[in-house]
C-alpha positions, -999 to 999 in steps of 0.1 A, spaced: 11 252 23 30 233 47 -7 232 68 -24 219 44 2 195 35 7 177 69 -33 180 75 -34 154 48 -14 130 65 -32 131 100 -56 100 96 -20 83 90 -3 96 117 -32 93 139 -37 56 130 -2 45 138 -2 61 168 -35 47 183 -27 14 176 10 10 179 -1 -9 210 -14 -37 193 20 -47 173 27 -58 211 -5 -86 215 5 -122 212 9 -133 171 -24 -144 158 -48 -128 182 -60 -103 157 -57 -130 128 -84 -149 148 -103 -121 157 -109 -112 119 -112 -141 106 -140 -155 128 -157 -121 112 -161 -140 84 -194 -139 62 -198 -147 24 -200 -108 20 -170 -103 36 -152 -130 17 -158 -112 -15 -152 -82 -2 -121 -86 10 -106 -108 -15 -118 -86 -43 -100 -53 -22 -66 -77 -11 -59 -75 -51 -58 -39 -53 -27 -40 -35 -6 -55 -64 14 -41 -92 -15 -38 -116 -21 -10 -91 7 5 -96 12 4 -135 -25 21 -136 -15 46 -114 19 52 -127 6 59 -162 -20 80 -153 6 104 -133 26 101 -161 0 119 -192 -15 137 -170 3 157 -147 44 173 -150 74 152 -148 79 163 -110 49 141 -95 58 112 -122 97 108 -109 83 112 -77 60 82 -82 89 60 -96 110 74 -71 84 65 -40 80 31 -57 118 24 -57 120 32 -18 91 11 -10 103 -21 -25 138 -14 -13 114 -16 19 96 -48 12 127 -65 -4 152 -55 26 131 -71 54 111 -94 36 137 -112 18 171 -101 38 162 -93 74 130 -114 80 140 -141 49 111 -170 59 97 -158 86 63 -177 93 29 -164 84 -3 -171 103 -11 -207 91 24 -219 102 22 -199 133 -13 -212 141 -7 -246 128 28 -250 151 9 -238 184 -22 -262 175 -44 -234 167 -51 -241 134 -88 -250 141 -92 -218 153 -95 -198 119 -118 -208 89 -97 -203 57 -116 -193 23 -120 -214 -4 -100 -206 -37 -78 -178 -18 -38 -198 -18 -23 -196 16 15 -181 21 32 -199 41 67 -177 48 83 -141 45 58 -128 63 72 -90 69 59 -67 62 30 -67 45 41 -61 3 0 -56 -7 1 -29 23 34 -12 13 26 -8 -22 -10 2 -14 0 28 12 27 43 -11 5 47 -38 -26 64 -15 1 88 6 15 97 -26 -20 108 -40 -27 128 -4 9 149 -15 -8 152 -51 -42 159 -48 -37 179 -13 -77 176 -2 -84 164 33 -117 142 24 -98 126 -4 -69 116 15 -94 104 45 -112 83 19 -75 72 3 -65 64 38 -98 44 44 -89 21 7 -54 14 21 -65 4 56 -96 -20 39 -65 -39 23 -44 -44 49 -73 -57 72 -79 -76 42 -46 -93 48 -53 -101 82 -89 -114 72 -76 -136 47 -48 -154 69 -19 -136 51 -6 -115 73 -1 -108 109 -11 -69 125 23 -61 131 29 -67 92 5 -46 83 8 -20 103 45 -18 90 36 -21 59 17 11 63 47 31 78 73 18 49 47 28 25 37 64 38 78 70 46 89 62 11 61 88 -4 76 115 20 109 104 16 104 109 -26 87 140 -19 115 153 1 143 141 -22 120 160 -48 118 194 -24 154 195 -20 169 184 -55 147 202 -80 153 199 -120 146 222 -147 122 193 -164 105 190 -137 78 216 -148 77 201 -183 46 179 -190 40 148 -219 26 164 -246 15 137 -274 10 159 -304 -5 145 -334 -3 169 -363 -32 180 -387 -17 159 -417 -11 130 -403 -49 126 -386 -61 136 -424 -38 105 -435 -54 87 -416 -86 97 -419 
């Protein structure tokens, strides 16, 4: 079981290793890259994908866990969701409070010219660490890889949360080094709820939502 559970979690580990050397490139170089990418295919694209990394996301997600499956994986979800904003909140607004995003960056150093910015997508301007649409999106697909416990679904998982946090970089939102953070933080506070979970099991935690609607009262209805 254990196995199978870490073998989940390899295209994570393998992608923070490989490119942990690329946090260390000068700010902007892998903005610019991106962004000179840029096609009206791409545009859509990535702007359409950047959204899934919001809190609609999250409500979806957190009600389906909640009817369908037992109480364990749903405080597990709110649990992993706590940790991840107590992420995103601790360095975004305490730690890193204002710190610069690309545009400023680029724009201070004369390099403004340098990236093409998309019509009808609203430019950030500050609190630039991490990355909030890649910490919630790589809590909520890590999580899934602990539920669902195939390898090919948590490859393809891994592959939806990566498409957003390029997205950020593609869009001028976010640096590498913020997204690349905001996949750790995301993928630590899954494991982190699934370890609290592990260790400080509750009877309820194999009971399930039953919504029972009685003979009688459909007939009434009826």
């Amino acid at each position: 079981m254990k196995k199978v559970f870490f073998s989940n979690f390899v295209p994570y580990l393998f992608f923070l290793i490989i490119c942990f050397p690329l946090i260390f490139l000068r700010k902007g170089l892998i903005v610019v890259f991106l962004n000179n990418l840029q096609t009206p295919i791409l545009n859509i694209f990535f702007i359409n994908i950047s959204k899934i990394g919001n809190g609609v996301t999250i409500g979806i997600v957190g009600l389906f866990i909640g009817l369908l499956c037992r109480f364990k994986w749903f405080y597990m979800f709110v649990l992993a969701f706590c940790f991840q904003l107590m992420f995103v909140l601790l360095f975004k607004q305490l730690l890193f409070h204002n710190l610069h995003r690309p545009f400023l960056l680029l724009k201070e150093t004369d390099s403004i010219h340098l990236v093409k910015l998309i019509e009808g997508v609203k430019i950030r301007y500050v609190n630039s660490f991490p990355s909030g649409h890649t910490t919630c999106i790589f809590f909520i697909v890590s999580f899934l890889s602990v539920l669902i416990k195939k390898r090919m679904i948590s490859w393809g998982l891994f592959v939806i949360g990566l498409l957003v946090g390029i997205s950020r970089i593609y869009l001028v939102q976010h640096f590498f080094v913020d997204v690349y953070f905001g996949i750790c933080f995301g993928t630590v506070s899954s494991l982190l709820a699934y370890w609290v979970v592990k260790v400080y099991p509750k009877i309820w935690f194999e009971d399930k939502l039953r919504i029972r609607i009685s003979l009688e009262r459909k007939r009434a209805w009826d």
